[in-house]
N, C-alpha and C positions, 0 to 999 in steps of 0.2 A: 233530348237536346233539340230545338228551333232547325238547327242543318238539317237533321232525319226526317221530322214532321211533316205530315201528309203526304206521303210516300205510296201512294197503295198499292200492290203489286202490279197492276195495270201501267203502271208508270205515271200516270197523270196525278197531278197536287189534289188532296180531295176537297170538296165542295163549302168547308168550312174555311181552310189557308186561302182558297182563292176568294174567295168573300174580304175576308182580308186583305189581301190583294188589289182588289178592285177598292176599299177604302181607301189605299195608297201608307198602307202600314209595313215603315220601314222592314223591320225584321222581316213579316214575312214576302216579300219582293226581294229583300237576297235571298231567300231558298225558294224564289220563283227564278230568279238569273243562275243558280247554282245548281240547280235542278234541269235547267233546260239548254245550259249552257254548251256545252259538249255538240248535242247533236245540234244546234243551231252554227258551231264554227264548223261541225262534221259536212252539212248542208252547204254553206259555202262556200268550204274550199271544195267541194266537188262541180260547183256550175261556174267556180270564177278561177279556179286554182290556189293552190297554194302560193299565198303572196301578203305585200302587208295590207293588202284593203281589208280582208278579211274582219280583221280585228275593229276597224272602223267600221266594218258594216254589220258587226255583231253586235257592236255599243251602238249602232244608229237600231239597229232590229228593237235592240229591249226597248231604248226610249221612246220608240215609237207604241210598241204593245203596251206599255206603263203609263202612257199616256190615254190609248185606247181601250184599259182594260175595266173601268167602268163600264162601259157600254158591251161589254161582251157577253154574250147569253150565257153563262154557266147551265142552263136547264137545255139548251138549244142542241141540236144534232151536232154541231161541231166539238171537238176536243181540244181542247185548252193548246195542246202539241200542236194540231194542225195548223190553229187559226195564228200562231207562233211563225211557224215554218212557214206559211204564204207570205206574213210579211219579210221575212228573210227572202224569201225566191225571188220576190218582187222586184224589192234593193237587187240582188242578186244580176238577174234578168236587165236591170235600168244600166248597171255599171258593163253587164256586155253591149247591151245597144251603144251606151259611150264607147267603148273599146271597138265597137263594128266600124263607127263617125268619123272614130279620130284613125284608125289604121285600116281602111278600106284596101291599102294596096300591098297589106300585109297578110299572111295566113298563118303568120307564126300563132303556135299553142303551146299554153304551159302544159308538159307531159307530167308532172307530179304526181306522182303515186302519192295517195293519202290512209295508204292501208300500213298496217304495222306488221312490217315481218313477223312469220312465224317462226318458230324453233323447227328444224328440221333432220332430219334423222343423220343424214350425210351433207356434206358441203355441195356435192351437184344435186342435189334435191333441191336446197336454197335454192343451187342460183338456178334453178327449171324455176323453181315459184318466182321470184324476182322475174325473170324474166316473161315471165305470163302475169304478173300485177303488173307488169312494167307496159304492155300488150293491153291489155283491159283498160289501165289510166291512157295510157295514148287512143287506142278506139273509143273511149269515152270524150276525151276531149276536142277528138276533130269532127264530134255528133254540130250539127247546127243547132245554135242557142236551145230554140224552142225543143226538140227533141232532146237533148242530153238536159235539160231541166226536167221535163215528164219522165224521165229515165230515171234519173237521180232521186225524185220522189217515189216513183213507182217500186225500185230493185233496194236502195240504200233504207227509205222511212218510212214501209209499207202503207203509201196513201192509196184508196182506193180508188177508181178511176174518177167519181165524181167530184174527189177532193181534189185531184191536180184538174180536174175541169174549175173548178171554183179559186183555185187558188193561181192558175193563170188564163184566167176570164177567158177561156176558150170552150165551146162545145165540147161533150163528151167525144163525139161521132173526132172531131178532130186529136183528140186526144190519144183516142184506139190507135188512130192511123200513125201520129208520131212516132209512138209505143213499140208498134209493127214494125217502121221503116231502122230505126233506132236498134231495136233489137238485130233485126233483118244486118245490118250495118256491121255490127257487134261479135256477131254469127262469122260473115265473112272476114274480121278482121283476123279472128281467132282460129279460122282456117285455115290463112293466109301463115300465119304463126307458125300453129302447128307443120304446114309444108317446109316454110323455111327450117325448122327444127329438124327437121329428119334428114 
């Protein structure tokens, strides 16, 4: 079946659907959106929250790659995923510089956990886990733009440091330090947690 196809374990479409693809051949561009579509709303609502832009800047992410996927190097160092997910970050990244513009004298953050409970053995196990995804989505969200974007690639879509260099036009060397501070941030929230907790 067309939905399955080009599937390689790797996760990326393989070299013949994306050819396709880049021809602008309907079927396989729906199992390029349906194939990729998850982790591009997963990428989203982690840098803008849970909200209804998402959904608009999912449908603006593909029409923009389907537009640009002719010219895309399928033979090139980047991965089909990557070069995906930088245009989502981007959008991403443009709609908080709006959100900085228009609420300057606001610090409000959407805390949304976007993780999906797990089963858990006892009821206070849950709510320990809930409340430490609860801890994690809030230290995630009050990272500044630039860091909780390099975060969010780095820990959620394993990009490696070069690719969150490339995919928000920023030096590597700037990247590390985000990475650091972000983390470093992250660290202390989660400390901060755990004291409260005991």
């Amino acid at each position: 079946m067309l939905a399955t196809e080009g599937r390689p374990q790797g996760g990326e479409l393989d070299p013949e659907l994306v050819a396709r693809c880049q021809a602008h051949d309907s079927a396989a561009l729906r199992v390029f959106v349906e194939h990729y579509q998850r982790a591009v709303f997963a990428l989203l609502s982690r840098i803008i929250g849970r909200c209804a832009e998402v959904e608009d800047l999912a449908q603006e992410t593909f029409l923009r790659a389907i537009r640009a996927l002719p010219g895309f190097d399928a033979g090139g160092r980047a991965r089909l995923s990557t070069w995906l997910l930088t245009i989502a970050t981007r959008l991403a990244l443009d709609v908080c510089r709006k959100r900085t513009r228009e609420r300057r004298w606001s610090l409000a953050v959407d805390h949304t956990s976007t993780e999906t409970p797990e089963p858990a053995a006892t009821p206070e196990r849950e709510v320990q886990r809930a409340e430490l995804r609860g801890a994690i989505a809030s230290a995630v969200a009050e990272l500044p733009d630039d860091q909780r974007a390099a975060f969010v690639l780095a820990e959620f879509h394993g990009f490696a440091i070069e690719d969150i260099a490339s995919a928000l036009q920023s030096p590597e060397s700037t990247i590390k330090t985000r990475l650091f501070r972000a983390r470093a941030k992250l660290s202390r929230a989660l400390a901060q947690h755990r004291g409260d907790g005991e």
